[in-house]
N, CA, C and O of each residue as an XYZ file, in Angstrom:
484
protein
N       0.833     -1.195      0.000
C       0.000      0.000      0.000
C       0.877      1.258      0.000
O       0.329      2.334     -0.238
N       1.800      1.227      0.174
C       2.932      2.399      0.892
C       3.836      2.524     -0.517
O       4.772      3.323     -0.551
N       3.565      1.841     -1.468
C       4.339      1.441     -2.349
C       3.232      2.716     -3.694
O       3.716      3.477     -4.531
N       2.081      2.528     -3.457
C       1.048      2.501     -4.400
C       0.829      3.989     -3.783
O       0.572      4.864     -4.610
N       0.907      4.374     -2.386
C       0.709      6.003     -2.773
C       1.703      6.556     -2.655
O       1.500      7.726     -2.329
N       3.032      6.243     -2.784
C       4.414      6.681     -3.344
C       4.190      6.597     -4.831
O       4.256      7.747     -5.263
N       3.999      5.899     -5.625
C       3.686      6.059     -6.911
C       2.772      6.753     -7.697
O       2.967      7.073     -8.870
N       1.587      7.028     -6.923
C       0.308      7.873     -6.856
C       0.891      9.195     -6.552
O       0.714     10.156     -7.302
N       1.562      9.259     -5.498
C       2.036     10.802     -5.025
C       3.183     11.412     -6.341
O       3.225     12.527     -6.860
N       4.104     10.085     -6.613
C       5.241     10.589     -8.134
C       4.445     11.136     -8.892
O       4.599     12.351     -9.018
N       3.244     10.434     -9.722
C       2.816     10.816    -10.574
C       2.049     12.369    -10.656
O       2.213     13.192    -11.556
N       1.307     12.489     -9.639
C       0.758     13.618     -9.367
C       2.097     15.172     -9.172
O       1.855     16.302     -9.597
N       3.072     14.876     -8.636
C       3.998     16.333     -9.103
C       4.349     15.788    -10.186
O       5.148     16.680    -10.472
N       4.432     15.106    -11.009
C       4.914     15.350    -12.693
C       3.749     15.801    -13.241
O       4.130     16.613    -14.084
N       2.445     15.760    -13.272
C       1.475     16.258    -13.777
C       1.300     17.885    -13.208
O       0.932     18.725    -14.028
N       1.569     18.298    -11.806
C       2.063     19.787    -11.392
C       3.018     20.278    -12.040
O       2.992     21.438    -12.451
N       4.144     19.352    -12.254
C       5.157     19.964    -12.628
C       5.104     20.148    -14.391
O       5.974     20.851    -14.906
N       4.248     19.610    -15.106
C       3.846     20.199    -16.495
C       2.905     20.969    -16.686
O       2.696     21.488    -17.782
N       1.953     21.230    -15.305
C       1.208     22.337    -15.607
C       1.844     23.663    -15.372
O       1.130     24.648    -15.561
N       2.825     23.806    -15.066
C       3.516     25.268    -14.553
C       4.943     25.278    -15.858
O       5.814     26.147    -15.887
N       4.887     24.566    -16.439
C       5.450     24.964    -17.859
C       4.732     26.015    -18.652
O       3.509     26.036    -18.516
N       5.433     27.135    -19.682
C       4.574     27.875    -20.340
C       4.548     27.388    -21.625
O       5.357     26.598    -22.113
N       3.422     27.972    -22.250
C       2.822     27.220    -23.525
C       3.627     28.225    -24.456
O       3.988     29.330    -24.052
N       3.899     27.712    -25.838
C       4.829     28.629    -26.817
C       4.411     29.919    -26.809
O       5.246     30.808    -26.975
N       3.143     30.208    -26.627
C       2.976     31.320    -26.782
C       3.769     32.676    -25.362
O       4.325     33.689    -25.784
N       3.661     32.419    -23.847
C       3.896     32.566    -23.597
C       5.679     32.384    -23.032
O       6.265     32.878    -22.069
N       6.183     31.365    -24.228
C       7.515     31.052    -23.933
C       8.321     32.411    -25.281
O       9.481     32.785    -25.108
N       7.528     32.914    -26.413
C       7.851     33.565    -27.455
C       7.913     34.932    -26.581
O       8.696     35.849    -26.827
N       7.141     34.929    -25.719
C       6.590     36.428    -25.236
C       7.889     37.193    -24.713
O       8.475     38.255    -24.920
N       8.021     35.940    -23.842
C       8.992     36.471    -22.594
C      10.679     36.611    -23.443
O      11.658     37.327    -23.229
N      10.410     35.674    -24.327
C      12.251     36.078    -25.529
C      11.897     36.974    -26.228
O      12.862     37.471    -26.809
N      10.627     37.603    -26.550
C      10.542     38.971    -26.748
C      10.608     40.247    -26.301
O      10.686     41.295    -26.942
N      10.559     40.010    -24.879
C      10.686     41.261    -23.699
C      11.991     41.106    -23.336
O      12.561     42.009    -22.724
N      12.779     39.666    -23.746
C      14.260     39.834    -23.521
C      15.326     40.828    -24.482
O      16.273     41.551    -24.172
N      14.698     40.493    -25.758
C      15.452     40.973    -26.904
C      14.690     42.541    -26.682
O      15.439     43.460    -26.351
N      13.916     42.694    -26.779
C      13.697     44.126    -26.519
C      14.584     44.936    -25.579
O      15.375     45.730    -26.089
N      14.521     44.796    -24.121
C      15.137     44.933    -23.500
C      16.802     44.920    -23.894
O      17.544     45.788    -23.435
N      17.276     43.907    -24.738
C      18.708     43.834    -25.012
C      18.778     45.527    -25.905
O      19.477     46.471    -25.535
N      17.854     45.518    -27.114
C      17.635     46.240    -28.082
C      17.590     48.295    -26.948
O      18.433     49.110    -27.323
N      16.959     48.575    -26.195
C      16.825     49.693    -25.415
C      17.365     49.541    -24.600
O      16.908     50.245    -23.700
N      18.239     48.942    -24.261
C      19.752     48.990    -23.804
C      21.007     49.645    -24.458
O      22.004     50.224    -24.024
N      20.561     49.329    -25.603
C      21.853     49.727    -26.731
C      22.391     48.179    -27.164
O      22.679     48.075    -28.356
N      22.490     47.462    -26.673
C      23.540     46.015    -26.995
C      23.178     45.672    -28.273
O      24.042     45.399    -29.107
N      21.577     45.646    -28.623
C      21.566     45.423    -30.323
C      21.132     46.162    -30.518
O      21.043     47.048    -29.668
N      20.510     46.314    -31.894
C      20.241     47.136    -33.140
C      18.458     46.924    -33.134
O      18.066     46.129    -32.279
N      17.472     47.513    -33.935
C      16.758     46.925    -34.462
C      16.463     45.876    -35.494
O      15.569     45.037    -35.602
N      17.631     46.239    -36.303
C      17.364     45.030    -37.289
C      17.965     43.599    -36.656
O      17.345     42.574    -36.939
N      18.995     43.514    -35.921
C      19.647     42.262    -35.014
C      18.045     41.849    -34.375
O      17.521     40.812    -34.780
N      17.290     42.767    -33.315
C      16.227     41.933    -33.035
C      15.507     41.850    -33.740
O      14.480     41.464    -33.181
N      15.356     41.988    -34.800
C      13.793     41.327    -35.787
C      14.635     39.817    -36.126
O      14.050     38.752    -35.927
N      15.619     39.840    -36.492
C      16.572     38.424    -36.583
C      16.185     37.632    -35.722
O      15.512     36.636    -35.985
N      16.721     38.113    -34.067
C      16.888     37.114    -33.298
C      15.212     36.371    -32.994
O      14.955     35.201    -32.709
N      14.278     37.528    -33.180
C      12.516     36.860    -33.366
C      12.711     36.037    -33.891
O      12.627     34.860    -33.540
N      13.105     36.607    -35.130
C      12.510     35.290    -36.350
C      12.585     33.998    -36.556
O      11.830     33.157    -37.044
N      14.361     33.986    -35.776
C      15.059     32.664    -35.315
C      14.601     31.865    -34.280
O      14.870     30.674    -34.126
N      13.707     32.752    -33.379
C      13.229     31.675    -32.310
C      11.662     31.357    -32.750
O      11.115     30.320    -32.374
N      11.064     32.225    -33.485
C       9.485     31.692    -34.100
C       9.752     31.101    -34.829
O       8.850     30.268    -34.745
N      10.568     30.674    -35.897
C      10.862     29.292    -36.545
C      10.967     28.430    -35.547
O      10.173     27.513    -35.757
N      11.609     28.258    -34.477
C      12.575     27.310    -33.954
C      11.055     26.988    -33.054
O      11.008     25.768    -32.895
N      10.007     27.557    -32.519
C       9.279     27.411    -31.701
C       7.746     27.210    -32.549
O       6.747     26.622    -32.133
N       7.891     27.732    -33.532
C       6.609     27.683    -34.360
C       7.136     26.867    -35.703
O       6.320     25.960    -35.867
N       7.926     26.816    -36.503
C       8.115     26.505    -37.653
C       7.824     27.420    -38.275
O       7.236     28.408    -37.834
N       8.291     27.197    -39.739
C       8.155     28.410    -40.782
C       6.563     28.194    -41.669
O       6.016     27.155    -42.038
N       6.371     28.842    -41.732
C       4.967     29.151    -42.732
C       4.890     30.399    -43.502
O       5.324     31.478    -43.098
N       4.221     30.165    -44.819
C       4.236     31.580    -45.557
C       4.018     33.025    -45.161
O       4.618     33.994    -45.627
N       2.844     33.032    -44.010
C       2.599     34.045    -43.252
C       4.106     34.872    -42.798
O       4.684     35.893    -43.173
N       4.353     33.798    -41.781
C       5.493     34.355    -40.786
C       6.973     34.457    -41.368
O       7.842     34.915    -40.626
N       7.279     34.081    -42.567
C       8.354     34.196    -43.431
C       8.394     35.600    -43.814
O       9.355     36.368    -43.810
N       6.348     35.939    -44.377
C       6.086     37.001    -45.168
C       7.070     38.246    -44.227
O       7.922     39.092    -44.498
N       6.261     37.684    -42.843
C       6.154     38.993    -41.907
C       7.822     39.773    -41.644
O       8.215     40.938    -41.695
N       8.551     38.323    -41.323
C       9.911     38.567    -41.045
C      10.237     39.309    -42.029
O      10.454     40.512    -41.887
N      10.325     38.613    -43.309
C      11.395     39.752    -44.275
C      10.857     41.001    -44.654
O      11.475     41.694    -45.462
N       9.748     41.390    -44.158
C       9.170     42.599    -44.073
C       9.689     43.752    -43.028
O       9.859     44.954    -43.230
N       9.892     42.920    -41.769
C       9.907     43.647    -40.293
C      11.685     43.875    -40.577
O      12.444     44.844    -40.540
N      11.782     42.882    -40.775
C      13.635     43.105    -41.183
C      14.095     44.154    -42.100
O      14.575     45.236    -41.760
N      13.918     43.763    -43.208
C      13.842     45.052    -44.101
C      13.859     46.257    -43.928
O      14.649     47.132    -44.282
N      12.717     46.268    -43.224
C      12.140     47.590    -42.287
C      13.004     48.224    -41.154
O      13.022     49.406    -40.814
N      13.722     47.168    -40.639
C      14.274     47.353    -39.083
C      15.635     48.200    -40.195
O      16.000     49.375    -40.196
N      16.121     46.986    -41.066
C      17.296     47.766    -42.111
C      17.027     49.506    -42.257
O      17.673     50.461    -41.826
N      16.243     49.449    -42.764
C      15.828     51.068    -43.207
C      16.481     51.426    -42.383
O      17.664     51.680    -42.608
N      15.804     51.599    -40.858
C      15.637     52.238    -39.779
C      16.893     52.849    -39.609
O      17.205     54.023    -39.407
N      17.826     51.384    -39.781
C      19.233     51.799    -39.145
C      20.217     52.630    -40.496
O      21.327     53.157    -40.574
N      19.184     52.396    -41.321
C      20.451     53.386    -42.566
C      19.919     54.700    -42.453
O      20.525     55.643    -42.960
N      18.903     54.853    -41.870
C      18.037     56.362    -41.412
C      17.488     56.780    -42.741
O      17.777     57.931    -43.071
N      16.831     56.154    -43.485
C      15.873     55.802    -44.113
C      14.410     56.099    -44.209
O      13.672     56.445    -45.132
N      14.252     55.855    -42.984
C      12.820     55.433    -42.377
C      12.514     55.797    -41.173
O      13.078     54.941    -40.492
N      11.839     56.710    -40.264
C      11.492     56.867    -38.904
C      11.964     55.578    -38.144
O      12.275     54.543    -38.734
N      11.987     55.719    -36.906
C      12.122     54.465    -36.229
C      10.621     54.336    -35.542
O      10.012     53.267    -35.486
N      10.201     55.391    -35.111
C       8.645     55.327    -34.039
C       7.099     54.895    -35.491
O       6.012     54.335    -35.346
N       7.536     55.282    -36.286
C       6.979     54.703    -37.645
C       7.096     53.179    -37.846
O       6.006     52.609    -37.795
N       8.117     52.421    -38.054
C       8.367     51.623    -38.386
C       8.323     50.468    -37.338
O       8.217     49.268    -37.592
N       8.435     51.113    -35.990
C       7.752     50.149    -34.640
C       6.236     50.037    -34.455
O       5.616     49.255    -33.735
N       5.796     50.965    -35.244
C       4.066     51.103    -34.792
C       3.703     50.060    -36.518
O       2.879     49.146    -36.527
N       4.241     50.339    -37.367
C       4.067     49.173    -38.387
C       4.191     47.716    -37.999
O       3.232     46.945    -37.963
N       5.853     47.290    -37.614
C       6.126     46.161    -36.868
C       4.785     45.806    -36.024
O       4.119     44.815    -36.326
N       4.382     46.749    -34.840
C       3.519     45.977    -34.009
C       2.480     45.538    -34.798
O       2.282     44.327    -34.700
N       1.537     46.310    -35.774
C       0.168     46.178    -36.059
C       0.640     44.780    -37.135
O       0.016     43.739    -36.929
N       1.576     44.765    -38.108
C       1.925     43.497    -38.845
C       2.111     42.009    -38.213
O       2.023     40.988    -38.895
N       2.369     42.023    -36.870
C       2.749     41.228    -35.226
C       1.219     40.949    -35.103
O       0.831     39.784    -35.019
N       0.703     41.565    -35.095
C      -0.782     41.453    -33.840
C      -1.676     40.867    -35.373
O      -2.466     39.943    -35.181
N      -1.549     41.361    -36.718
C      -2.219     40.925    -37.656
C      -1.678     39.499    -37.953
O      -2.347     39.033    -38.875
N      -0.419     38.340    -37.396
C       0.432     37.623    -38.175
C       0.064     36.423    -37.106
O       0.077     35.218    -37.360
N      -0.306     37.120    -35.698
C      -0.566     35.976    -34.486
C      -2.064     35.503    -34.319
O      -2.523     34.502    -33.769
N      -2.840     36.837    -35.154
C      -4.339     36.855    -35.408
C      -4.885     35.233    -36.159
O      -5.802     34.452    -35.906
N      -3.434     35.279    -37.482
C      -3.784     34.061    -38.426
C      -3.611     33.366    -37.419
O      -4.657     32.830    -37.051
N      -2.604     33.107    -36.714
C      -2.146     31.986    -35.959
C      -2.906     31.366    -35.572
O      -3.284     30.249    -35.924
N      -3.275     32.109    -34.682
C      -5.000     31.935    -34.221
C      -5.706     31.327    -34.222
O      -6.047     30.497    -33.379
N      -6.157     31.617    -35.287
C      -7.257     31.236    -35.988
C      -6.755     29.954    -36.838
O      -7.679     29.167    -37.041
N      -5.648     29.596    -37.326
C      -5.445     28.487    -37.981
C      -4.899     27.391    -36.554
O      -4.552     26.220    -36.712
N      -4.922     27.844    -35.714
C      -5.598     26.569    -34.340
C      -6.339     26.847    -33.542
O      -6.084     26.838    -32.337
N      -7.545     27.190    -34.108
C      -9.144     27.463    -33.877
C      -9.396     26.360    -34.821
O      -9.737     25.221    -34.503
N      -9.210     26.770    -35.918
C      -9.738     25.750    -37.367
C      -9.158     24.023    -37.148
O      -9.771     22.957    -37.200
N      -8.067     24.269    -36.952
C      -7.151     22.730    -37.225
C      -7.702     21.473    -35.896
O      -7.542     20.253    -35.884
N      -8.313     22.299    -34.979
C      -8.862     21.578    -33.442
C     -10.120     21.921    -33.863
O     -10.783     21.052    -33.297
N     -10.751     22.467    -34.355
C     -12.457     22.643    -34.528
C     -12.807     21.376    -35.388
O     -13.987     21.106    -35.610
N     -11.824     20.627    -35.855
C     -12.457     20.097    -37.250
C     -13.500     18.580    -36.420
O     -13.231     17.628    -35.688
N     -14.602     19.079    -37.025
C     -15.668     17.899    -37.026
C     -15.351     16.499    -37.823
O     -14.818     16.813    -38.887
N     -15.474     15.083    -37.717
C     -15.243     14.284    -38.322
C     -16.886     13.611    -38.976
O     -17.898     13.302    -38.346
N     -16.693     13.579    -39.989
C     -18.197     12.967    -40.271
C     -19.063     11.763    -39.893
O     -18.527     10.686    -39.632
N     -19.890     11.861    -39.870
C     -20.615     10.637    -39.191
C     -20.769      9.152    -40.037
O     -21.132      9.387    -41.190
N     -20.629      8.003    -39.830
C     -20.321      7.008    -40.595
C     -21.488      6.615    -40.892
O     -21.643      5.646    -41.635
C-alpha cells in the first residue's frame, strides 16, 4: 500500500510539474521582452532583433508563408531604420500592427485545425 501512494504521489507532481510549464505562446513572449530589453539597452540594433525573433518563431513555431512574409518585411524595415531611411517610431508602430495581424492568423489556424468535425459514418 505504501508502495502505491508513493507512486500515486510521483505521478501527481509530474502532472504539477507540467502544468507550470509555459505554452509557446507565452515562452515567445517572454524572448521577446528579452530581446527588446537587449535592443533599449543599446547592446543590439533593431534590425539584429527582428533576426533574433525570427530565429526563435521558426525554432518554436516553424516556418509558414505568413510568418516568413512577416519577417522579411519587419527586417527590411528594421534595415531602413538603421540606414536612417525610415522613422524608427513609424516603423515600430508598423512592426507591431503586422505582429498582432500575423498571431491573429495563428489563431485562428488553431481554432480551425482543433475545430475540425469528423463525419458521421
Amino acid at each position: 500500500m505504501k508502495r502505491v501512494i508513493t507512486i500515486a504521489l510521483a505521478l501527481l507532481l509530474t502532472a504539477c510539474a507540467h502544468l507550470n510549464r509555459p505554452g509557446l505562446d507565452e515562452e515567445f513572449e517572454a524572448y521577446r521582452a528579452e530581446v527588446r530589453a537587449q535592443r533599449e539597452a543599446g547592446r543590439i540594433g533593431i534590425a539584429r532583433e527582428q533576426e533574433l525573433l525570427r530565429d526563435e518563431f521558426f525554432r518554436l513555431y516553424g516556418r509558414d508563408g505568413d510568418s516568413v512574409g512577416h519577417f522579411a518585411f519587419t527586417t527590411s524595415l528594421a534595415r531602413s531604420v538603421e540606414a536612417g531611411d525610415f522613422p524608427a517610431r513609424d516603423a515600430e508602430a508598423l512592426i507591431a500592427a503586422r505582429e498582432k495581424e500575423m498571431f491573429a492568423l495563428k489563431m485562428a489556424s488553431r481554432q480551425v485545425a482543433s475545430s475540425y468535425e469528423y463525419p458521421e459514418n
